[in-house]
C-alpha positions in Angstrom: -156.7 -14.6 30.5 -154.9 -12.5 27.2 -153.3 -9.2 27.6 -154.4 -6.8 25.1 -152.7 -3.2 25.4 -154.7 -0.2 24.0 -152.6 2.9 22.8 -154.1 5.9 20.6 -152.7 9.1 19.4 -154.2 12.3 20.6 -156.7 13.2 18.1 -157.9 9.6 17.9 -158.4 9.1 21.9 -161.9 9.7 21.1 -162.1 7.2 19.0 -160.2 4.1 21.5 -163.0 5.6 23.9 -166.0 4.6 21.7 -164.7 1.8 20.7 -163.6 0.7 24.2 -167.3 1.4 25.0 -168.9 0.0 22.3 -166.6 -3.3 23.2 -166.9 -3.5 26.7 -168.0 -7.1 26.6 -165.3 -8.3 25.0 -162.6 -6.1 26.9 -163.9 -7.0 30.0 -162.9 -10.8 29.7 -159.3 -9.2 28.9 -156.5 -7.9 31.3 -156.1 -4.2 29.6 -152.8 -2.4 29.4 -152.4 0.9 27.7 -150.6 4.2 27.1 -151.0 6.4 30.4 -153.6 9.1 29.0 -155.2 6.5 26.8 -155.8 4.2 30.1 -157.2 6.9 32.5 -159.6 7.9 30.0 -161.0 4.2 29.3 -160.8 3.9 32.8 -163.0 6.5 33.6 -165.0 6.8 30.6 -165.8 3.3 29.8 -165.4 1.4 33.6 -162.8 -0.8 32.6 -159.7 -1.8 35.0 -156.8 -0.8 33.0 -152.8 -1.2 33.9 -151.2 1.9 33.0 -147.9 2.6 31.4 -146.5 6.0 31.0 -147.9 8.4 27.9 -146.4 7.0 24.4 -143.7 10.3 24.1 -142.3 9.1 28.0 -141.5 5.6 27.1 -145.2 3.7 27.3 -144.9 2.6 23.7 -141.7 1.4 24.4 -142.9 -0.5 27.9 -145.4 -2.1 25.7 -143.0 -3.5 23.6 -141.5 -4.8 26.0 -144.1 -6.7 27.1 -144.5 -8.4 23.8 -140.7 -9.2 23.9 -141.2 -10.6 26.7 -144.1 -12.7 26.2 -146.9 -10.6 28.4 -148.9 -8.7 25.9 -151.2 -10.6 23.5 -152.4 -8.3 21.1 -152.5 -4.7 20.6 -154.9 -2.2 19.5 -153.2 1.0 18.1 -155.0 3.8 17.3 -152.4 5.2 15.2 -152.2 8.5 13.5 -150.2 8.4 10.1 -150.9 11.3 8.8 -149.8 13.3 12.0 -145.8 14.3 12.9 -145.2 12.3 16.3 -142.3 13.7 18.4 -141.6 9.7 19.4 -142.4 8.2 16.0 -139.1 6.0 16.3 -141.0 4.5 19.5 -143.9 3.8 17.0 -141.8 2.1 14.4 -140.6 0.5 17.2 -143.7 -0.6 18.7 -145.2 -1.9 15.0 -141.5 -3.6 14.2 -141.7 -5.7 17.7 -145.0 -6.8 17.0 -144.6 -8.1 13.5 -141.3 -9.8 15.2 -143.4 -11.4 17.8 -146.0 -12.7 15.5 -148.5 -10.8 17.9 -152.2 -9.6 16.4 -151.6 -5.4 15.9 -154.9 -3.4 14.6 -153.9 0.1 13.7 -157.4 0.6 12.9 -161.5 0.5 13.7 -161.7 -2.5 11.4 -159.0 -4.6 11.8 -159.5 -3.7 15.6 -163.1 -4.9 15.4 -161.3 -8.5 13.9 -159.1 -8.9 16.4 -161.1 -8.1 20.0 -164.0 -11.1 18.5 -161.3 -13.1 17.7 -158.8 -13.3 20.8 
């Protein structure tokens, strides 16, 4: 079974949750990580078990990259906000650098999300 980890910024949180929802079919045949807020909202909103990492800004994106480094994580769906400041944005960096290093499937948006859940 792949690991996909879910992570979105604040204002885009309702945004993971629709989609989440509107995916629930294909997450469901995924174990789910994500970003501590992130997580308890899919898990309560949508119904989807979900392993929970700390929020982004207390070391979740960085927990998550681990995970990739270490061969645990799949893919990752990152609702990302660029146009935001981020108090951890060199987690972020971080977190998109390990992923690109790791060859592993990153959407940053609805789209590309959308590609990569039918695809996995």
């Amino acid at each position: 079974m792949k690991n996909v980890a879910l992570i979105a910024h604040d204002n885009l949180k309702p945004k993971m949750v629709e989609w989440a929802r509107t995916n629930k079919n294909y997450l469901s045949k995924f174990n789910l990580f994500a970003t501590g807020t992130t997580g308890k909202q899919i898990e309560e909103e949508v119904k989807l078990p979900v392993t929970r990492f700390k929020s982004g800004p207390l070391g979740g994106d960085q927990q998550i990259g681990a995970g990739v480094a270490e061969g645990r994580i799949d893919a990752i769906i990152f609702f990302w906000d660029p146009l935001a400041p981020h108090p951890h944005d060199v987690d972020v960096k971080a977190l998109l650098r390990i992923a690109v290093v790791y060859d592993i499937p990153m959407a940053c948006n609805l789209a590309t999300a959308n590609l990569i859940i039918g695809n996995l």
